[in-house]
Biopython code that builds the backbone (N, CA, C, O; Angstrom):
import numpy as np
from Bio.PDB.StructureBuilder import StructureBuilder

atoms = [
    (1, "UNK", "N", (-12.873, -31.855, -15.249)),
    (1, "UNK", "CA", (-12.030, -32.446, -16.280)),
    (1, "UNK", "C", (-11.900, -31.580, -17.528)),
    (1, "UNK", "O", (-10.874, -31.469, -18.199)),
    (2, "UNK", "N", (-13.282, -30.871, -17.797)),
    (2, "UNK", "CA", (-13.165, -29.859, -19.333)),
    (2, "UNK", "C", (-13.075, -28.515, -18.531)),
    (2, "UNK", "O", (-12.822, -28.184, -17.373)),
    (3, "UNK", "N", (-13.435, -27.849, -19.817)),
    (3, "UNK", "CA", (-13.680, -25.856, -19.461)),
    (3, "UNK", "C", (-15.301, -26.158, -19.256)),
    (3, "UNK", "O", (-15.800, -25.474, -18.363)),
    (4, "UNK", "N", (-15.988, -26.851, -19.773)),
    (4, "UNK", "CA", (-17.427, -26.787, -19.658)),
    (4, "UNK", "C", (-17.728, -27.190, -18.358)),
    (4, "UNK", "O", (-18.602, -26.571, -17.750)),
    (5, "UNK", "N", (-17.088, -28.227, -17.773)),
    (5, "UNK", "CA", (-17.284, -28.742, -16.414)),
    (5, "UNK", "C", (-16.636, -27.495, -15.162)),
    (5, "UNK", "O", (-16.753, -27.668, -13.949)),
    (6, "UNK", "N", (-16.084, -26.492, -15.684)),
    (6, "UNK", "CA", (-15.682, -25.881, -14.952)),
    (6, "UNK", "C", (-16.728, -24.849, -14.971)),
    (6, "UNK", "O", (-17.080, -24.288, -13.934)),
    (7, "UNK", "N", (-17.209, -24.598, -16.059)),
    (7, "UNK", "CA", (-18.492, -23.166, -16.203)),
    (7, "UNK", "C", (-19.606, -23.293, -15.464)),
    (7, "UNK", "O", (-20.134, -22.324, -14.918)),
    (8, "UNK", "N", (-20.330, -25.224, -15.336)),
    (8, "UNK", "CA", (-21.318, -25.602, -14.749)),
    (8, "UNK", "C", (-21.510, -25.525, -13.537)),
    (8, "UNK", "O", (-22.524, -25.262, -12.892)),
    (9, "UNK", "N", (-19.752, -25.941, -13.035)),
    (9, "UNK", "CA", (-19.690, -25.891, -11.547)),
    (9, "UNK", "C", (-19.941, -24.365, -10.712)),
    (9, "UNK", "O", (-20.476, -24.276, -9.607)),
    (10, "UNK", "N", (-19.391, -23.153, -11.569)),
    (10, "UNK", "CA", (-19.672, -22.248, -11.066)),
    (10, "UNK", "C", (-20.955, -21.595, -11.325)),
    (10, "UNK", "O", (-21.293, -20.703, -10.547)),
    (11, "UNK", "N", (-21.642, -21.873, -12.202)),
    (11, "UNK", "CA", (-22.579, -21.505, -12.392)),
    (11, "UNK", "C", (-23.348, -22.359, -11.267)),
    (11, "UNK", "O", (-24.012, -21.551, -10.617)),
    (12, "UNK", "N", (-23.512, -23.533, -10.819)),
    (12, "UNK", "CA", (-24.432, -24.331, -9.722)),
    (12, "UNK", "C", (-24.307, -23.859, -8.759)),
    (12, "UNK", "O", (-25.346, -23.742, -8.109)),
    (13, "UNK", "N", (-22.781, -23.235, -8.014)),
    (13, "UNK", "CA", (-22.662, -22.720, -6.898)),
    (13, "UNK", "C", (-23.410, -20.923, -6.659)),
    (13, "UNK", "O", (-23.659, -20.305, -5.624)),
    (14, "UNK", "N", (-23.588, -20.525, -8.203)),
    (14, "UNK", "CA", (-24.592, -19.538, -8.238)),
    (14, "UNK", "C", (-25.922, -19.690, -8.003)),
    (14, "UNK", "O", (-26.747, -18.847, -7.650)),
    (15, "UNK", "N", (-26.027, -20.633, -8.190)),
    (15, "UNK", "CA", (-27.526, -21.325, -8.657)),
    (15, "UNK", "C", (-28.096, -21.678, -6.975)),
    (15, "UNK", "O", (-29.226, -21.438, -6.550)),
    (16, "UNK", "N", (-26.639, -22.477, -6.001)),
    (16, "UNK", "CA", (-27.167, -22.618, -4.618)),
    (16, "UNK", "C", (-27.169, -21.595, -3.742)),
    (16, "UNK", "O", (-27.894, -21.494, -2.752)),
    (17, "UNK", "N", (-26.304, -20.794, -4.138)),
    (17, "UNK", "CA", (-26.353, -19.213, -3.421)),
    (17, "UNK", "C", (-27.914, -18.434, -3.630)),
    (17, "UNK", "O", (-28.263, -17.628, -2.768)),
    (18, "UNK", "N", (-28.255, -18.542, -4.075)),
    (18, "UNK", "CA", (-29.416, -18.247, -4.751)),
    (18, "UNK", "C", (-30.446, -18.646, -4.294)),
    (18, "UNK", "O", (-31.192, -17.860, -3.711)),
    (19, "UNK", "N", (-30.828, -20.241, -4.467)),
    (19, "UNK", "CA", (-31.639, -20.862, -3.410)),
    (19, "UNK", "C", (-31.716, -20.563, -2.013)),
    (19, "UNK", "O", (-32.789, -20.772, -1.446)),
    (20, "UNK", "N", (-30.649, -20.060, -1.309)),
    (20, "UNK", "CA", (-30.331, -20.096, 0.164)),
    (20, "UNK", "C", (-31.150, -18.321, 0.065)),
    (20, "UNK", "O", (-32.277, -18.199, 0.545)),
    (21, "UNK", "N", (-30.625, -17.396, -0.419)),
    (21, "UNK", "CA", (-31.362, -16.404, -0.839)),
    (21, "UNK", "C", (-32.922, -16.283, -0.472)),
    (21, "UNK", "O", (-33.488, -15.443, 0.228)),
    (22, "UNK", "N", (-33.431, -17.374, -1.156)),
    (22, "UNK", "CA", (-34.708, -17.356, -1.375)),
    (22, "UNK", "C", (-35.815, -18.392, -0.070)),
    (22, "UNK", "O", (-37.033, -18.502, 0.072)),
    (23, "UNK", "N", (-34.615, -18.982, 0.666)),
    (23, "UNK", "CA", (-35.132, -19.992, 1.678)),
    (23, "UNK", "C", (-35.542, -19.398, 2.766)),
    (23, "UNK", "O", (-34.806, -19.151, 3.721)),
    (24, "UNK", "N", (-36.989, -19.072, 2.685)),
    (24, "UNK", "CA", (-37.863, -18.441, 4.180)),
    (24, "UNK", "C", (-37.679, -19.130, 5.862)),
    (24, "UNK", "O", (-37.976, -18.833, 7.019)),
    (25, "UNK", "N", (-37.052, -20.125, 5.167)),
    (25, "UNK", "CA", (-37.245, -20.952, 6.880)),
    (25, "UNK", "C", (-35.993, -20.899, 7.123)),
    (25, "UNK", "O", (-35.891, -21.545, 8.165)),
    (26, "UNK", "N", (-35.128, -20.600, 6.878)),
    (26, "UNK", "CA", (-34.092, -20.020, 7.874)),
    (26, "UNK", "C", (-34.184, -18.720, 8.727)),
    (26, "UNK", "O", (-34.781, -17.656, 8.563)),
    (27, "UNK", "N", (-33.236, -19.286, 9.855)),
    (27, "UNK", "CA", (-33.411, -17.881, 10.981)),
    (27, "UNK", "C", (-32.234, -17.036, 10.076)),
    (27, "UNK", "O", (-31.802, -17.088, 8.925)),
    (28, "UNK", "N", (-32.031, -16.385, 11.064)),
    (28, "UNK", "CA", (-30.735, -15.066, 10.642)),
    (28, "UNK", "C", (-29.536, -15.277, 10.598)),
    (28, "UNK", "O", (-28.857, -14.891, 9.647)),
    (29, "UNK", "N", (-29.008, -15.973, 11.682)),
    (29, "UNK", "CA", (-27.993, -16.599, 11.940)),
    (29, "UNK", "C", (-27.506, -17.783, 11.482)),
    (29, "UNK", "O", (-26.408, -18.253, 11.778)),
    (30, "UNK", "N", (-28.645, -18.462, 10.471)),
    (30, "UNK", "CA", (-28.238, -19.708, 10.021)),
    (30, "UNK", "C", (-28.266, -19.388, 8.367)),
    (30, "UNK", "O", (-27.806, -20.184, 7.548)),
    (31, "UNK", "N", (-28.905, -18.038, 7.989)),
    (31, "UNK", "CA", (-29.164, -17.967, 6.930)),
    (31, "UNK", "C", (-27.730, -17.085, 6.898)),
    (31, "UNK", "O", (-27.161, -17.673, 5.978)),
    (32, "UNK", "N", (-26.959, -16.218, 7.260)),
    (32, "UNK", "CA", (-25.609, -15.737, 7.008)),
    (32, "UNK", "C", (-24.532, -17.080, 6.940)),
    (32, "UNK", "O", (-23.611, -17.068, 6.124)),
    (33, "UNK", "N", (-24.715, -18.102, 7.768)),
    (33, "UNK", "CA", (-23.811, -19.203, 7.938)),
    (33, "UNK", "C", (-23.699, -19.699, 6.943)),
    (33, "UNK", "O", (-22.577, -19.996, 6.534)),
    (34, "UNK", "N", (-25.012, -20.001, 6.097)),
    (34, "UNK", "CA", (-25.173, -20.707, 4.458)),
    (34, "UNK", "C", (-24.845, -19.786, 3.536)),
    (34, "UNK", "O", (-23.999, -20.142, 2.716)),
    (35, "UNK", "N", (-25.363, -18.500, 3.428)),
    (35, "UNK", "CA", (-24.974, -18.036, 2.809)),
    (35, "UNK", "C", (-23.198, -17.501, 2.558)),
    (35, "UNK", "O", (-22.810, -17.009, 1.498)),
    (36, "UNK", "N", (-22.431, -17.698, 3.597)),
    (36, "UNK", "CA", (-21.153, -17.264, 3.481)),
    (36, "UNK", "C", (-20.446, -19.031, 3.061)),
    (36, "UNK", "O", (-19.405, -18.979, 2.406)),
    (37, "UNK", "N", (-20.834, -20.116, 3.320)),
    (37, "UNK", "CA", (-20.897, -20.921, 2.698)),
    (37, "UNK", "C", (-20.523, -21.093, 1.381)),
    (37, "UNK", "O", (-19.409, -21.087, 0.855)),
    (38, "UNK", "N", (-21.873, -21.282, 0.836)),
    (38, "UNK", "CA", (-21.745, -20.946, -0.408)),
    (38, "UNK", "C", (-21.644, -19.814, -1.097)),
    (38, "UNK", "O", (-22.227, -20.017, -2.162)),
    (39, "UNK", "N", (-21.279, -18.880, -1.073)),
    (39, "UNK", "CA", (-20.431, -18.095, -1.398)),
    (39, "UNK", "C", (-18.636, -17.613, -1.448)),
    (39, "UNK", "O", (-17.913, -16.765, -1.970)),
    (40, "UNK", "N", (-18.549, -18.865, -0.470)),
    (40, "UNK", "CA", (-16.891, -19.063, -0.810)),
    (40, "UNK", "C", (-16.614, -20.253, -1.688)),
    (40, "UNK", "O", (-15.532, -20.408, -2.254)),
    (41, "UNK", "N", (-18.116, -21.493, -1.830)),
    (41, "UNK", "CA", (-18.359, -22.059, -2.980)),
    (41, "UNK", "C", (-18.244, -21.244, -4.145)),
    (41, "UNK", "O", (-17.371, -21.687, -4.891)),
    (42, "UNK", "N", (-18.830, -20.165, -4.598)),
    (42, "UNK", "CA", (-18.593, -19.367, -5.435)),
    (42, "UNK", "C", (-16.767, -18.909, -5.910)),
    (42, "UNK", "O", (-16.192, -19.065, -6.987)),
    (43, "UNK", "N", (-16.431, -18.516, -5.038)),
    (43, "UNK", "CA", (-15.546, -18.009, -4.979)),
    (43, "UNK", "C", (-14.192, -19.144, -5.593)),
    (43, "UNK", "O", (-13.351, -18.775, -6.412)),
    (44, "UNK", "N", (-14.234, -20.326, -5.077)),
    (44, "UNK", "CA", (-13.720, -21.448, -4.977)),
    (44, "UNK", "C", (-13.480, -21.825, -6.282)),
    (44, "UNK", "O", (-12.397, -22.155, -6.766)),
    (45, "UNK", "N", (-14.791, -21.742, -6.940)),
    (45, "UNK", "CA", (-14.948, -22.347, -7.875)),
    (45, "UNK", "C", (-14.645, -21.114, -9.175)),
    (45, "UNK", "O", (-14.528, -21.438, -10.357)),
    (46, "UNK", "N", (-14.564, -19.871, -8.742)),
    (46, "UNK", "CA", (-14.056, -19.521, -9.656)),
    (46, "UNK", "C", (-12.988, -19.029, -10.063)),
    (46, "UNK", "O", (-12.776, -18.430, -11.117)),
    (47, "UNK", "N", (-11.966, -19.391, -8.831)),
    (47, "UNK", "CA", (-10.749, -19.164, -8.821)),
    (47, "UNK", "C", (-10.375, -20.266, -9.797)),
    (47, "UNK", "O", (-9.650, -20.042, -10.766)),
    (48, "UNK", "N", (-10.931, -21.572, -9.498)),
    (48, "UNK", "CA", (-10.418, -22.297, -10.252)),
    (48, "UNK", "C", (-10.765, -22.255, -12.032)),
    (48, "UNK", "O", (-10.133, -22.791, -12.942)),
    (49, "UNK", "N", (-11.916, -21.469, -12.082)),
    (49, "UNK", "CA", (-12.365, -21.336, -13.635)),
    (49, "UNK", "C", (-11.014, -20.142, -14.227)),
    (49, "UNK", "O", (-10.472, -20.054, -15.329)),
    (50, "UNK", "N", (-10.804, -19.293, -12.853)),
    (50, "UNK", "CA", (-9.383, -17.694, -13.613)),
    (50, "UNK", "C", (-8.346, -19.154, -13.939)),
    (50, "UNK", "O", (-7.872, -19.334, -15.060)),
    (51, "UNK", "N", (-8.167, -19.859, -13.093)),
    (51, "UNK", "CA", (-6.629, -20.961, -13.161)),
    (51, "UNK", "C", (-6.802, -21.516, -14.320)),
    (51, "UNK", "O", (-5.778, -21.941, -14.856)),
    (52, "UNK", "N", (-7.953, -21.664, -14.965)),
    (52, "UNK", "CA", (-7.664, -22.697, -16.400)),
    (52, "UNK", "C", (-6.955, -21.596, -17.429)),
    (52, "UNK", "O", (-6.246, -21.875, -18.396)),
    (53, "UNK", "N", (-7.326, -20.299, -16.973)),
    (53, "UNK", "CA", (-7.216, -19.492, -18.260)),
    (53, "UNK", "C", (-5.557, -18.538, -17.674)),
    (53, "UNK", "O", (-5.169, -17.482, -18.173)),
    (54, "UNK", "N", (-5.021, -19.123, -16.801)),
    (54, "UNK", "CA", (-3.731, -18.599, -16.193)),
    (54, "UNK", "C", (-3.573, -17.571, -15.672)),
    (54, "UNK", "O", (-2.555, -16.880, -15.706)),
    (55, "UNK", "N", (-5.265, -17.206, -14.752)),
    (55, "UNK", "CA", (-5.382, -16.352, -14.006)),
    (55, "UNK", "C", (-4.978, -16.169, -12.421)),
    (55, "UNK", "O", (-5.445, -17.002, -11.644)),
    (56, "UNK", "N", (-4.074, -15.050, -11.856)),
    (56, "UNK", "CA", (-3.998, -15.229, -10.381)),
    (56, "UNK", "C", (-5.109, -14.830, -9.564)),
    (56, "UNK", "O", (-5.287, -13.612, -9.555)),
    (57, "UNK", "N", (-5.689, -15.325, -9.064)),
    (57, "UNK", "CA", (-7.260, -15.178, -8.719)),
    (57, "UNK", "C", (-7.339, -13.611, -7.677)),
    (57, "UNK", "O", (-8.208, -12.743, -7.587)),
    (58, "UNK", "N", (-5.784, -13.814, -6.902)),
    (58, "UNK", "CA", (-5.514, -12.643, -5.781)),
    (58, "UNK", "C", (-4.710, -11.516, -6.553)),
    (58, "UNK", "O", (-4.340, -10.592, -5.828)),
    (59, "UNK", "N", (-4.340, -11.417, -8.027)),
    (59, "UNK", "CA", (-4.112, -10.480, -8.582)),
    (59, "UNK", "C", (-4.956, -9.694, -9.285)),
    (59, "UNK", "O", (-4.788, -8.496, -9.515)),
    (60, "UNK", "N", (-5.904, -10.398, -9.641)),
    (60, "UNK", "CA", (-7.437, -10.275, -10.073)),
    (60, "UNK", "C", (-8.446, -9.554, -9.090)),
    (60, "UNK", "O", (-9.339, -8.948, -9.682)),
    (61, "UNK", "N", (-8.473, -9.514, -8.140)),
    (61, "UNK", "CA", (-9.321, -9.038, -7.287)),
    (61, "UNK", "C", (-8.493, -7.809, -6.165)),
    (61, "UNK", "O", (-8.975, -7.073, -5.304)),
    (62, "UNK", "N", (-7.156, -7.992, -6.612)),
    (62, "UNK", "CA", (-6.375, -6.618, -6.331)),
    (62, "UNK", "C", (-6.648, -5.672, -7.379)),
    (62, "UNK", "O", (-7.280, -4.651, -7.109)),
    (63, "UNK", "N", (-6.275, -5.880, -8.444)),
    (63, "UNK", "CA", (-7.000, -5.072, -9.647)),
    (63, "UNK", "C", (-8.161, -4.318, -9.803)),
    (63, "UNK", "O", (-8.377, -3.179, -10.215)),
    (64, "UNK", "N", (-9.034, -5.448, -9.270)),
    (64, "UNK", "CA", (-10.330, -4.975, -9.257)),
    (64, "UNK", "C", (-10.726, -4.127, -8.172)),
    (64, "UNK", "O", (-11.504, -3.194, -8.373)),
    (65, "UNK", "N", (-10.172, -4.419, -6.841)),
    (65, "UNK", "CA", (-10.832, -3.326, -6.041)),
    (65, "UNK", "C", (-9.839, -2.039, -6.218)),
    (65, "UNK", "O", (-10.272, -1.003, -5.713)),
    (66, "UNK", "N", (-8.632, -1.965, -6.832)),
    (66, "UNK", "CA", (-7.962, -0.851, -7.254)),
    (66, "UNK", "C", (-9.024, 0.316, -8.476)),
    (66, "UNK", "O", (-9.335, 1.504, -8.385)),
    (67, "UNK", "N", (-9.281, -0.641, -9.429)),
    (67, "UNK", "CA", (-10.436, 0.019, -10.186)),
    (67, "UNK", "C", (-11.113, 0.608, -9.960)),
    (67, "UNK", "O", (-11.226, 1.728, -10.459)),
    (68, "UNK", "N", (-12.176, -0.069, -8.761)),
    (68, "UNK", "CA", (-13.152, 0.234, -7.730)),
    (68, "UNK", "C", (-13.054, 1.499, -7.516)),
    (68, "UNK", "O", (-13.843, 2.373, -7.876)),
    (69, "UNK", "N", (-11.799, 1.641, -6.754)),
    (69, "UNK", "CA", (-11.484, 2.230, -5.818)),
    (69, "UNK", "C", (-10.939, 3.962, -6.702)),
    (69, "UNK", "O", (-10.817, 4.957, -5.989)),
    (70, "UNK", "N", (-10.680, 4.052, -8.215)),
    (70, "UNK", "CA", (-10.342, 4.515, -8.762)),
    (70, "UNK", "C", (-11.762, 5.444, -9.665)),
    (70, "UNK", "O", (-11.688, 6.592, -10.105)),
    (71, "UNK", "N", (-12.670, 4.743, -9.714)),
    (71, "UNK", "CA", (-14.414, 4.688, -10.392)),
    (71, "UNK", "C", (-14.525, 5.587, -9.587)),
    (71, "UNK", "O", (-14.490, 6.788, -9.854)),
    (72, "UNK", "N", (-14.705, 4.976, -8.267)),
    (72, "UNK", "CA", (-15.538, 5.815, -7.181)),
    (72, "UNK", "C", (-15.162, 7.119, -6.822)),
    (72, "UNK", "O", (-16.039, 7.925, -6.511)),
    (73, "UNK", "N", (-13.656, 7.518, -6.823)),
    (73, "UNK", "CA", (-12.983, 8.782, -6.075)),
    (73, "UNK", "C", (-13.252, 9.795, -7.995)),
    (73, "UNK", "O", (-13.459, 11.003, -8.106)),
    (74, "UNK", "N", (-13.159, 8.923, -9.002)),
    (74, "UNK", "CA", (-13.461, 9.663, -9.972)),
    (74, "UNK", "C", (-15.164, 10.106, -9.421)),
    (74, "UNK", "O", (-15.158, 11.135, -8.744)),
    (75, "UNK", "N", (-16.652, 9.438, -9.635)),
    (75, "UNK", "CA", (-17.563, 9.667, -9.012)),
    (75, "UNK", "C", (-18.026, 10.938, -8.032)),
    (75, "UNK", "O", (-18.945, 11.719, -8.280)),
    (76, "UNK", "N", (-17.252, 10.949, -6.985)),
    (76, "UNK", "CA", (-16.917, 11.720, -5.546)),
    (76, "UNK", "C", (-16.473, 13.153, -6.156)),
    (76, "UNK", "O", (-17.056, 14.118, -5.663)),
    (77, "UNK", "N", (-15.439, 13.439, -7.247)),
    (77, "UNK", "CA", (-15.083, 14.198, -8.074)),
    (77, "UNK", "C", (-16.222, 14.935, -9.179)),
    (77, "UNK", "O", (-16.102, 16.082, -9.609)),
    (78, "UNK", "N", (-17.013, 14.266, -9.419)),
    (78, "UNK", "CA", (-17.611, 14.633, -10.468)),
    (78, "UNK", "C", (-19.322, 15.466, -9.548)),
    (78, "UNK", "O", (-19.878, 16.502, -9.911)),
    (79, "UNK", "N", (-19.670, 14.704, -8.555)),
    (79, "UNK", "CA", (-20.781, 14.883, -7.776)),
    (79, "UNK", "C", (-20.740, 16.505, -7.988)),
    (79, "UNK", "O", (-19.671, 17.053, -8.257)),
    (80, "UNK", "N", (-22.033, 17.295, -7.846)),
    (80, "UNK", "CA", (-21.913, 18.069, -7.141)),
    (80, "UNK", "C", (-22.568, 18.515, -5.920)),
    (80, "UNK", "O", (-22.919, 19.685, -5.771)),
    (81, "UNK", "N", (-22.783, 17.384, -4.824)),
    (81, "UNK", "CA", (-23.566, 17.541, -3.701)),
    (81, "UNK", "C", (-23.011, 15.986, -3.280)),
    (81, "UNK", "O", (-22.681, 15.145, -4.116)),
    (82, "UNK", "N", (-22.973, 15.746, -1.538)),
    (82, "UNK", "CA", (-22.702, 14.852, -1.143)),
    (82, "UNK", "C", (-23.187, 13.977, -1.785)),
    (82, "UNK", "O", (-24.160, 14.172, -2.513)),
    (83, "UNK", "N", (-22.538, 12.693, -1.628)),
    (83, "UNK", "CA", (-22.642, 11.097, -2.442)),
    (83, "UNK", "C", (-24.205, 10.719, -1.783)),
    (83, "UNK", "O", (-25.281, 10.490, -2.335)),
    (84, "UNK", "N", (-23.875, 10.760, -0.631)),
    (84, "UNK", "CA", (-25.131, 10.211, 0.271)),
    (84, "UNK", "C", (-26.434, 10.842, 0.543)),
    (84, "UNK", "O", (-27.298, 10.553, 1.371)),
    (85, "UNK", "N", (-26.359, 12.013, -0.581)),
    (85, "UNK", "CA", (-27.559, 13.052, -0.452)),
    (85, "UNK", "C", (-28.615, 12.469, -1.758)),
    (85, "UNK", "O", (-29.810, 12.674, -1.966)),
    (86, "UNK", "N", (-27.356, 11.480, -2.673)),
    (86, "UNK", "CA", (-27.937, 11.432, -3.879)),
    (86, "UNK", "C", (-29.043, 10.358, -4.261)),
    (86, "UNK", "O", (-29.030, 9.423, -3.461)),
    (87, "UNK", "N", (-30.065, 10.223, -5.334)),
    (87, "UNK", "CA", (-30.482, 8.855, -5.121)),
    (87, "UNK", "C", (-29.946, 7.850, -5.965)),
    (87, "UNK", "O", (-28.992, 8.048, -6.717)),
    (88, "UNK", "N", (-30.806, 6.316, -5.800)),
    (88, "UNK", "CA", (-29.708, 5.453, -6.963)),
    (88, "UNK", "C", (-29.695, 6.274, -7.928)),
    (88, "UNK", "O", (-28.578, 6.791, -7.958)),
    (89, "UNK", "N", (-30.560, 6.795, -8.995)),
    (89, "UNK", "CA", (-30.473, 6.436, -10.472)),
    (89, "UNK", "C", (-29.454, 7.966, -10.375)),
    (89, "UNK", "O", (-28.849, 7.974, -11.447)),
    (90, "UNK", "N", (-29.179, 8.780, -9.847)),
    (90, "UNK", "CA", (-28.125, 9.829, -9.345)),
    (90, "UNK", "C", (-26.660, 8.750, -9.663)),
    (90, "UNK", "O", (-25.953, 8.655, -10.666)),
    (91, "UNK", "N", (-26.616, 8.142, -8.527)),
    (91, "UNK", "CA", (-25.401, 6.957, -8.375)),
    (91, "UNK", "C", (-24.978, 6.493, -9.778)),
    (91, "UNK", "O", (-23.892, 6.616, -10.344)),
    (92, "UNK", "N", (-26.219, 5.882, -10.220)),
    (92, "UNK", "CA", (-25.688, 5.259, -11.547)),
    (92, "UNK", "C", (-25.322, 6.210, -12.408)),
    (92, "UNK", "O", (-24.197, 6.228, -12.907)),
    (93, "UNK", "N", (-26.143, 6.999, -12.638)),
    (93, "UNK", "CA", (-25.703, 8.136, -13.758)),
    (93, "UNK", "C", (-23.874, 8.409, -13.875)),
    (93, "UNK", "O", (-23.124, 8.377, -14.850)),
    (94, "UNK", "N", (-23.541, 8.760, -11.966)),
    (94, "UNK", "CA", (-22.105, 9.245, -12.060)),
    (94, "UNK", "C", (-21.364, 7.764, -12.466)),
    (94, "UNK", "O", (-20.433, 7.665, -13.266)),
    (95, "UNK", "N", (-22.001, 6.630, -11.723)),
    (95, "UNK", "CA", (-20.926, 5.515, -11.911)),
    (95, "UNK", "C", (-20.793, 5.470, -13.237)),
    (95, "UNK", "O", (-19.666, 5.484, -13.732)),
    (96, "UNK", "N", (-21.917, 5.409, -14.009)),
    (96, "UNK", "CA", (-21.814, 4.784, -15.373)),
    (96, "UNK", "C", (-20.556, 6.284, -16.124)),
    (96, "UNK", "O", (-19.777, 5.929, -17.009)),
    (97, "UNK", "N", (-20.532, 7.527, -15.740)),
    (97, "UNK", "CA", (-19.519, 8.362, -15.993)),
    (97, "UNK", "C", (-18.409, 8.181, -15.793)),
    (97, "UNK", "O", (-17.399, 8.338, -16.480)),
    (98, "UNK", "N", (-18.638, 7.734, -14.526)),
    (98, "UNK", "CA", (-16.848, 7.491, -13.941)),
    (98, "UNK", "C", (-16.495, 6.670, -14.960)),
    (98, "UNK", "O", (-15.794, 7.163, -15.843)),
    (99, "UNK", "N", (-16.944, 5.085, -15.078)),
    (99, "UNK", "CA", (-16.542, 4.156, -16.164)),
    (99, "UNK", "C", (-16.035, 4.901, -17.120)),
    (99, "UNK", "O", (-14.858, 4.714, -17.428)),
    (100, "UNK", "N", (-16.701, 5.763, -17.700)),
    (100, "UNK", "CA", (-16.111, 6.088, -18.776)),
    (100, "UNK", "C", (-14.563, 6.838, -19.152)),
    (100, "UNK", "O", (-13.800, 6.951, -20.111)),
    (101, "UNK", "N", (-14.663, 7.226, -17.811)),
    (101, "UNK", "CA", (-13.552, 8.122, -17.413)),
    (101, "UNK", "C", (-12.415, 7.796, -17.138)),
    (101, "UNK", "O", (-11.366, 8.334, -17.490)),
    (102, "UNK", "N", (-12.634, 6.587, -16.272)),
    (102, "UNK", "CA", (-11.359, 5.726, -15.815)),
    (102, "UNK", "C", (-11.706, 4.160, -16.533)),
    (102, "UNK", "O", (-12.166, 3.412, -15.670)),
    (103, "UNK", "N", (-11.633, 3.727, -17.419)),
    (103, "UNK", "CA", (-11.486, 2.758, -18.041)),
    (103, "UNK", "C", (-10.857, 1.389, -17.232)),
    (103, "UNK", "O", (-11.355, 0.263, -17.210)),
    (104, "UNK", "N", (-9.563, 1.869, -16.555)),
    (104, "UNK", "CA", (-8.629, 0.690, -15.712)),
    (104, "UNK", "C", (-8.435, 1.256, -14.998)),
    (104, "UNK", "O", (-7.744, 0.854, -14.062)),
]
sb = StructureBuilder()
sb.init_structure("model")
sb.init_model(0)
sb.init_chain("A")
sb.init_seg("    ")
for serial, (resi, resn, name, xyz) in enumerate(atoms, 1):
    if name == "N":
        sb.init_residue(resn, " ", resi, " ")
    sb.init_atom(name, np.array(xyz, "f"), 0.0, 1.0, " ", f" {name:<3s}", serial, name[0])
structure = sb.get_structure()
């Protein structure tokens, strides 16, 4: 009904994603089932939090993996030794560069 009721809801569906995360007594197959679950709970719910603010939820996440996709080939550019040779704090170093580099 509010913006606050909309923040809680997505925040709870974080909150059960999370739990499922942490639940030892699931097998493998039941623990991907819940977890993809609630995680389109997630998703669900925050499409509807972009809609209060007159967001297209599928223009939003075109954007974003365009970005992505823009970070990373900056990254790949900047390396000087294969990506996959490198370690994380390697990774972060370039990602946190790329950011800087490609802004949008």
């Amino acid at each position: 009904p509010d913006l606050d009721s909309l923040w809680q809801c997505v925040m709870s569906e974080f909150d059960e994603f999370r739990a499922v995360t942490a639940d030892t007594l699931l097998d493998e197959a039941e623990r991907k089932d819940r977890l993809e679950d609630e995680f389109g709970d997630i998703l669900f719910a925050s499409i509807n939090l972009g809609r209060h603010f007159g967001v297209d939820g599928e223009v939003a996440l075109h954007r974003a993996v365009d970005k992505f996709t823009r970070r990373f080939q900056q990254m790949e550019a900047m390396a000087d030794k294969p990506l996959d040779t490198l370690s994380f704090e390697d990774w972060d170093t370039l990602w946190n560069r790329a950011k800087q580099k490609v802004k949008t």
